[in-house]
Structure formats: structure tokens, C-alpha cells
C-alpha positions as CSV (number, residue, x, y, z in Angstrom):
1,X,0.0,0.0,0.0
2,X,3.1,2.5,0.9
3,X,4.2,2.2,-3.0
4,X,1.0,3.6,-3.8
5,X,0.2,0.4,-6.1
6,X,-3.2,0.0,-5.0
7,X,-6.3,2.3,-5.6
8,X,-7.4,2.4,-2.1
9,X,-7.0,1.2,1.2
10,X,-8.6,-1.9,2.1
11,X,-9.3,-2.1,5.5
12,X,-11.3,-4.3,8.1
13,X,-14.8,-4.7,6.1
14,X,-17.9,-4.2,8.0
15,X,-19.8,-7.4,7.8
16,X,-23.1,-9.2,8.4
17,X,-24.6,-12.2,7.6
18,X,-28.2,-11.8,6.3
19,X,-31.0,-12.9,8.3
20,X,-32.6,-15.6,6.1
21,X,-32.3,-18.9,5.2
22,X,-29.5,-18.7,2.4
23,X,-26.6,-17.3,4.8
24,X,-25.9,-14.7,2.8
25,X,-22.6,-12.9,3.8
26,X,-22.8,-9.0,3.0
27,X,-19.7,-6.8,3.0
28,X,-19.5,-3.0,2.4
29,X,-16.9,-1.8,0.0
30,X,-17.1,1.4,-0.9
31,X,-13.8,2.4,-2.4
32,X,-14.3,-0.7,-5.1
33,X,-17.5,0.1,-6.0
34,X,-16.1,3.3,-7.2
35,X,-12.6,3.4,-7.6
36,X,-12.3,0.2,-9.5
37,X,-11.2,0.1,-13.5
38,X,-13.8,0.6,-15.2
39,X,-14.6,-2.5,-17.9
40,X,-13.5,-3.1,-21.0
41,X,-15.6,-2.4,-23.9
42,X,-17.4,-6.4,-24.3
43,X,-19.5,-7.4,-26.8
44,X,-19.3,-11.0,-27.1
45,X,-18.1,-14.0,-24.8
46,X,-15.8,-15.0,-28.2
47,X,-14.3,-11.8,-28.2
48,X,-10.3,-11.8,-29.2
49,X,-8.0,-10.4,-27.3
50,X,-7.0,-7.0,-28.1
51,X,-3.3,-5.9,-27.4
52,X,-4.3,-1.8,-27.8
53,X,-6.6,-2.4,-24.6
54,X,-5.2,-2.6,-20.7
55,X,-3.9,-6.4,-19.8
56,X,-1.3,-7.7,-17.8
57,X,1.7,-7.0,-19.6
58,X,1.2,-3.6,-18.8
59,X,0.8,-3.5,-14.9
60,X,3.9,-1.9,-13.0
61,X,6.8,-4.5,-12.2
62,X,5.6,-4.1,-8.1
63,X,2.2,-5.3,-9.2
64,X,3.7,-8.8,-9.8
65,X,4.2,-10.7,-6.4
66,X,5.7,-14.3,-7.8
67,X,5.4,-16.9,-10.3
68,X,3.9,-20.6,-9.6
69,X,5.2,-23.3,-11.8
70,X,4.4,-26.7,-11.7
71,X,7.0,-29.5,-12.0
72,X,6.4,-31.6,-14.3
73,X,4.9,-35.4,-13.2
74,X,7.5,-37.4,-15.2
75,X,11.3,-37.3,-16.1
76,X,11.7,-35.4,-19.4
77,X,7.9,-34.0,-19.8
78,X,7.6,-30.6,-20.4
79,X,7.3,-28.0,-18.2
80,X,3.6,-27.1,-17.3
81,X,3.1,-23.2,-17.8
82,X,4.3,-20.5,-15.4
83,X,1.1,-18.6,-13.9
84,X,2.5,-15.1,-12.4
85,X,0.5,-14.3,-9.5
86,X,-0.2,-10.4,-8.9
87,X,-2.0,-8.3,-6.8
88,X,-5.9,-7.4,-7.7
89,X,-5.4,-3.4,-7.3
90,X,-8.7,-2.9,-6.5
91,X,-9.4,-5.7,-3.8
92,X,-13.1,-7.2,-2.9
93,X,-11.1,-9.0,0.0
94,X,-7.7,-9.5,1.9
95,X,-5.5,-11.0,0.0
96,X,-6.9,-10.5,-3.1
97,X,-4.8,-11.5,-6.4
98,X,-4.8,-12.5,-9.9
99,X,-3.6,-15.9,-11.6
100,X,-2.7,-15.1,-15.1
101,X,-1.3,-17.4,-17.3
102,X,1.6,-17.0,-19.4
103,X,0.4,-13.3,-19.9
104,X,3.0,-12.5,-23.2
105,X,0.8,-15.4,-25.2
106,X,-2.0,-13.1,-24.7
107,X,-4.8,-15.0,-23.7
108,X,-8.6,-13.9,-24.1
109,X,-10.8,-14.2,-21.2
110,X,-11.6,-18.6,-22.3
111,X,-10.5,-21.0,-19.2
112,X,-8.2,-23.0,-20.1
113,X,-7.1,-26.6,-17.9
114,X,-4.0,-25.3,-17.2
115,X,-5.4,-22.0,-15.7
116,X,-7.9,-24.2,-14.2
117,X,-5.4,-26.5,-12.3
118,X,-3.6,-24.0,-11.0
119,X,-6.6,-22.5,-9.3
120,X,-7.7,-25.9,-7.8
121,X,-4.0,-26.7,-6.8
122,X,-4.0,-23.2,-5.1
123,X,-6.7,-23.8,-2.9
124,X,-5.5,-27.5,-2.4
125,X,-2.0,-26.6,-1.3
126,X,-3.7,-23.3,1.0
127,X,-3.7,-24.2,4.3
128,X,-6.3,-21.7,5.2
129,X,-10.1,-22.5,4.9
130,X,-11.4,-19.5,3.7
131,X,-8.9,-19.3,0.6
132,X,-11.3,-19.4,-2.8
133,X,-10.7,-18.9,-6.6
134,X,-13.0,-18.1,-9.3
135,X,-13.3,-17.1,-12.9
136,X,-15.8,-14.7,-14.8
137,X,-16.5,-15.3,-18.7
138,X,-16.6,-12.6,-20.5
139,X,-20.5,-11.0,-20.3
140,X,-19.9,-12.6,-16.8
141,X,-18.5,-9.0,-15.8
142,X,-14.8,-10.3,-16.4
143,X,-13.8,-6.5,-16.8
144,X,-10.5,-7.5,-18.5
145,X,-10.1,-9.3,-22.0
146,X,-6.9,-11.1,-20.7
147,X,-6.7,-15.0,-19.4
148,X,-7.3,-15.0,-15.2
149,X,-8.6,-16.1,-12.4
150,X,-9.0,-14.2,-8.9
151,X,-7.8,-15.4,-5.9
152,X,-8.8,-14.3,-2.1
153,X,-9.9,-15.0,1.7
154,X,-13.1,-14.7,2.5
155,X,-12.7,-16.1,7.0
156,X,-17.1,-16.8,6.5
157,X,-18.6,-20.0,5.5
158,X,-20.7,-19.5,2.4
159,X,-23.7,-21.7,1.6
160,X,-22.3,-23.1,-1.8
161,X,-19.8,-25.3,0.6
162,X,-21.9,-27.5,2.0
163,X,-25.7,-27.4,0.0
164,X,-27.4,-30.9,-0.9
165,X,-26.6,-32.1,-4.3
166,X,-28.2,-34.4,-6.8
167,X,-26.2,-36.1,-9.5
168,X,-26.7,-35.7,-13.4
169,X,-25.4,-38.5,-14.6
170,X,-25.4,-42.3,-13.2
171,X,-21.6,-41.6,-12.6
172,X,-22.3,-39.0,-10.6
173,X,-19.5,-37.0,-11.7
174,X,-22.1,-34.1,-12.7
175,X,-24.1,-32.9,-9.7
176,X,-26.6,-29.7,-9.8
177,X,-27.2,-27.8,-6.6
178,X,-30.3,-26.5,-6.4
179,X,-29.5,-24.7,-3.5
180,X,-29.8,-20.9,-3.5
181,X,-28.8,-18.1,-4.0
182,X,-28.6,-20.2,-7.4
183,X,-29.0,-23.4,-9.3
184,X,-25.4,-24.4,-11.1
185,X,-23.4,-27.4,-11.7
186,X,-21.5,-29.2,-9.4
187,X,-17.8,-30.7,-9.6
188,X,-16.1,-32.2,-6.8
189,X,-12.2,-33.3,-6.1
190,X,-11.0,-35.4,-3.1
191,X,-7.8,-34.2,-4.0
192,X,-4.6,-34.4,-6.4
193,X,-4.0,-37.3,-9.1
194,X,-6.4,-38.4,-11.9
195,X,-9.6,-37.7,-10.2
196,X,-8.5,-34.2,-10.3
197,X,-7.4,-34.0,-13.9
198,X,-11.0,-35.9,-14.9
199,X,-12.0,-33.0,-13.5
200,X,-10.2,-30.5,-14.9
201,X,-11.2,-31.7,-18.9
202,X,-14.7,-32.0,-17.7
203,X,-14.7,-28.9,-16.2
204,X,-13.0,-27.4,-19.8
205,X,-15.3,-29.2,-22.2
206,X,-18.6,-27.7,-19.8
207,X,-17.0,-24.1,-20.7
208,X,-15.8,-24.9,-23.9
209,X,-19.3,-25.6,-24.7
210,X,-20.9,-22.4,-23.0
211,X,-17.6,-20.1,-25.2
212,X,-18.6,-21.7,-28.1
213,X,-22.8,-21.0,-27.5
214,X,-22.3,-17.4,-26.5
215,X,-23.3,-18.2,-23.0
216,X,-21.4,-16.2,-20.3
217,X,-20.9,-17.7,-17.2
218,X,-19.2,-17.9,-13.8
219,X,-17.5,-20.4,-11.8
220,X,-15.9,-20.5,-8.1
221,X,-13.9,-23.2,-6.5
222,X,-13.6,-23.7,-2.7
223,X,-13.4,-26.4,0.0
224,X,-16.7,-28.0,0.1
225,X,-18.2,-31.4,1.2
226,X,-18.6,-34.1,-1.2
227,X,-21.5,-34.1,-3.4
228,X,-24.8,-35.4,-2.4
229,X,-27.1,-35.4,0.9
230,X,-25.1,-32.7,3.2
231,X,-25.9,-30.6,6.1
232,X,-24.7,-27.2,7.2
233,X,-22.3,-28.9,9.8
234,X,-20.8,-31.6,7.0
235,X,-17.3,-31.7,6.8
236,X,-14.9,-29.4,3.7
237,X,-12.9,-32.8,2.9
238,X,-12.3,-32.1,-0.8
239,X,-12.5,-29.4,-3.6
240,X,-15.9,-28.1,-4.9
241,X,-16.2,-26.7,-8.5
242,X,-19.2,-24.8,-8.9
243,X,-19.9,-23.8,-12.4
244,X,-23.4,-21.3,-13.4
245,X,-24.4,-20.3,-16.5
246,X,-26.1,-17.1,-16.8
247,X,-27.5,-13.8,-19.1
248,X,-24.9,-12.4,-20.6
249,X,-24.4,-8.5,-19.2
250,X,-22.3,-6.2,-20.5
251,X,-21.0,-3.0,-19.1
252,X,-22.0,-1.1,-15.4
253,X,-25.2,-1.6,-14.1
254,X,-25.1,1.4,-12.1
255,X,-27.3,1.6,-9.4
256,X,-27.5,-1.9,-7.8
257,X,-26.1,-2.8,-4.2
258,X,-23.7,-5.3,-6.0
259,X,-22.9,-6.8,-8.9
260,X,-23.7,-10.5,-9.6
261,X,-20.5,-12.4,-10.4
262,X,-18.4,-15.3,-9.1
263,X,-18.5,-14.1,-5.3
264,X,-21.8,-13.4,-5.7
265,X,-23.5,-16.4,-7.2
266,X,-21.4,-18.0,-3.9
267,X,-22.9,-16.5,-1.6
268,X,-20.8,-13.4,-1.1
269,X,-22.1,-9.9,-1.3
270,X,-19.3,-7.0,-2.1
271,X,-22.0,-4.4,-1.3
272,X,-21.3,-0.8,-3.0
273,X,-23.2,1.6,-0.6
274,X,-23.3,2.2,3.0
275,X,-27.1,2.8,2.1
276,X,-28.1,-0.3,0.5
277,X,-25.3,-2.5,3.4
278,X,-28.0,-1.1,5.9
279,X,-30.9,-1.6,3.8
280,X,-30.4,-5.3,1.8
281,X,-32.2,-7.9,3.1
282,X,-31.9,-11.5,1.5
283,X,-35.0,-11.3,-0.8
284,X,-33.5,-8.2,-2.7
285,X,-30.5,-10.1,-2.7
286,X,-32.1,-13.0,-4.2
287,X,-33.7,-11.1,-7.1
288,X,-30.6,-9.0,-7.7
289,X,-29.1,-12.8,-8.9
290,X,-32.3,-15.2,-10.0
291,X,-32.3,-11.6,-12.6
292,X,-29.3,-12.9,-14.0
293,X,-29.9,-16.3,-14.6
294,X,-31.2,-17.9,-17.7
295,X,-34.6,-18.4,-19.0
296,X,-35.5,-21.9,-17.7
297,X,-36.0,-23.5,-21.0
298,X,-32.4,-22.0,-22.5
299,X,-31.2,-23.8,-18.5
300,X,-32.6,-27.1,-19.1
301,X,-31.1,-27.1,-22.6
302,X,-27.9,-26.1,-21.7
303,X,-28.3,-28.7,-18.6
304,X,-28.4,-31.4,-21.3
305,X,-26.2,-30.4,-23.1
306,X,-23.3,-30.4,-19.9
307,X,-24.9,-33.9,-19.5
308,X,-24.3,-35.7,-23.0
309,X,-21.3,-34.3,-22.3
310,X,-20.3,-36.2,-19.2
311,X,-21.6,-39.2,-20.8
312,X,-19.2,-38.9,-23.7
313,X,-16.4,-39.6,-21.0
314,X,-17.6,-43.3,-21.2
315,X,-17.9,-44.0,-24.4
């Protein structure tokens, strides 16, 4: 903060869980509501990248905290890409950064497994609960045209962790929680090896699919209890992958207590006003989000889609 590399001052977040049955967690962040970059002009989820707009190769060298690379698993393989983690200068959160792959390739806003694995592997080799990742699609309010993911601690429970499941496919590696604040696809990890690769291509080929259809979307990955029957009090044993598809929305909504993003669609509320942190009460909440969901016809298509997916992994 002393360099002057961020926009603001983050400090202690005033914080309040919403009285309801979703557990929504609310936090007022003023300075980000207005000091943040403003988005990028998006038109499509498709779009290229553009090397005359703002991306990573042009933040200032103190910006850039470290690099993660992963070893390669064998001997002689080659070397999995670097991912250079960098501070998010207008944080939601403490410890709020960005995973960006390779940056000089430059990379539109399309997850990719690599990018992917390094999010789950970040929260797998965190030793701290509350560490999540996540990733916006452009239309998904993704405000940059450049390959990342977001990083942070959030020290709150949130309700995607633990909420009842039911599986998709017989295999029951596709689960839908129909939980709110919202409905959206399921992935779960115990851990490293080839349950989490199987993971990571089915994972790829769900958003490949939405890219390709023009449907934005949204996904978040933290400690969670294994798909299925759960209860509030079930143990975070493995990795959760949550995965929504939503309405496309493009530019600042001004005017709304938050935004509906990856946080959001969690469970977490970056609240712009000290008005609306007094005033927002988990039915406003909830129609702030179910706005930004798809038509339920376009949802059960896309829903069937995602599932002849899966299925194509046993043919």
C-alpha cells in the first residue's frame, strides 16, 4: 500500500450475515464500487484479445508478487506453464490477487485446464479454509479481455460449501445444486492425481461448450463437502467446482447494491453503498441474482447439453 500500487486502502470490512435462510454474507466496499477500472468495452463471450486495450503485460513491475510453476509429473515432460500471480489493485477482500497465465501469449478471457489447475492446486495446497478462486467469462462481468482467475480469503462460511446435491449422470461425476442463492453445476475433487485431472477436462469441455454458444458464465472453486445429501455442519474434505451459467451482461449496471459475479453467485455480497449494506435484506438479494440467470428453457437445454457431455467420457 506505501508504493501507492493500489487504488485504495482496504481495511477491516464491515460485515453481516443476512437474516434468512440462504446465509448470505454481505460486506460493504465502498472504495471498489467506485474506484475500481472501469470494464473493457465487451461485446461478445468470443471476443479476441485485443493488445491496444489494458492487460497484464502492462501493470507496474511491483504489481507482480511471484510466479507458480508446476514440475512436471515425469522425467523429461515438459514444463507445465508459469502462472504469475499479482496483486488485484482494486481488492473485494484481503488477500486478493490475480492468476494469469503466461500473460505475453495473450490469452482472451476462455478457461483453459491449465489456468484451471492452478486455481484448484492453489486452494488445495492453501492451508487456510477461507482461501477461494474463481473465474468470470466474458458477459460474466470479467472487466478484462486477458486470461485469469481471482484469488482471495473470505474467514465466512458461504452456503455453496456445504448445500445438498443431486447427481446428473449415473456416474455421478455431474451434480446440480439447487440450493440458492442459485442453481449451477457441481464438480467435486477429493484431491490431487487423476480424479483431479477428470476434473479438470470435464470442467473445460462444460466451458468450452458455453464459449462456443455465447453463453457467459461464472465459476468459483472452494473447500466443500462431497457431493450429495449434506448438512450445514458436513465436513470441507475435498474441492468443490461450482460452475453457473447465466445472461450475458455487458458493461455497469449502475445503481445496484452489487454486482452478480463469481462471489456473488457464492454466496458473497461486495456491497457498493453504505445505504443499501444497511438496507439489503436477503430477498432483494435473491432477485438482484435469479435476474441474471437464464430463461429456464435456455437452462434445461444447456443442462443437457453439460450432460451428454459427461456421458461422452464413457464411451
Amino acid at each position: 500500500m506505501d508504493l501507492g500500487l493500489f487504488r485504495y486502502r482496504l481495511g477491516e470490512l464491515q460485515t453481516q450475515t443476512l437474516p434468512g435462510a440462504v446465509g448470505f454474507v454481505a460486506q460493504l466496499n465502498v472504495e471498489r464500487g467506485v474506484q475500481r477500472r472501469r470494464p473493457q468495452n465487451i461485446r461478445s463471450v468470443k471476443q479476441a484479445f485485443d493488445p491496444e486495450q489494458f492487460n497484464f503485460n502492462k501493470v507496474r513491475p511491483g504489481e507482480v508478487l511471484f510466479r507458480l510453476l508446476r514440475e512436471p509429473d515425469l522425467p523429461g515432460a515438459l514444463r507445465q506453464e508459469d502462472i504469475l500471480v499479482m496483486i488485484n489493485v482494486s481488492p473485494l477482500e484481503w488477500g486478493h490477487v490475480l492468476l494469469v497465465p503466461e500473460p505475453r501469449r495473450g490469452l482472451p478471457q476462455r478457461l483453459l485446464p491449465g489456468a484451471l489447475r492452478a486455481g484448484v492446486e492453489a486452494v488445495l495446497l492453501s492451508s487456510h479454509p477461507g482461501f477461494r478462486v474463481g473465474f468470470n467469462s466474458l458477459g460474466g462481468l470479467a472487466s478484462v479481455n486477458h486470461l485469469h482467475l481471482h484469488g482471495y480469503y473470505l474467514a465466512h462460511r458461504l452456503p455453496v460449501e456445504g448445500a445438498p446435491s443431486e447427481p446428473l449422470d449415473p456416474g455421478g461425476r455431474l451434480h446440480l445444486l439447487r440450493a440458492l442463492p442459485a442453481p449451477g453445476f457441481l464438480f467435486y475433487t477429493s484431491g490431487p492425481g487423476p480424479d483431479l485431472e477428470a476434473l479438470i477436462s470435464r470442467v473445460c469441455r462444460a466451458t468450452n461448450y458455453l464459449t462456443d454458444h455465447e453463453i457467459a458464465h461464472n465459476l468459483f472453486v472452494t473447500r466443500g463437502a462431497p457431493p450429495g445429501k449434506t448438512s450445514p455442519s458436513s465436513a470441507l474434505t475435498g474441492v468443490r467446482v461450482i460452475l453457473w451459467a447465466r445472461k450475458s451482461s455487458f458493461g455497469v449496471k449502475e445503481g445496484e447494491a452489487f454486482s452478480v459475479a463469481l462471489c456473488e453467485l457464492a454466496g458473497h455480497l461486495p456491497v457498493k453503498t453504505s445505504q443499501d449494506f444497511g438496507s439489503l435484506t436477503e430477498a432483494a438479494a435473491l432477485a438482484l441474482i435469479q435476474d441474471c440467470l437464464l430463461p429456464s428453457a435456455q437452462a434445461e437445454e444447456v443442462q443437457a447439453a453439460l450432460v451428454a457431455l459427461v456421458a461422452q467420457d464413457e464411451q
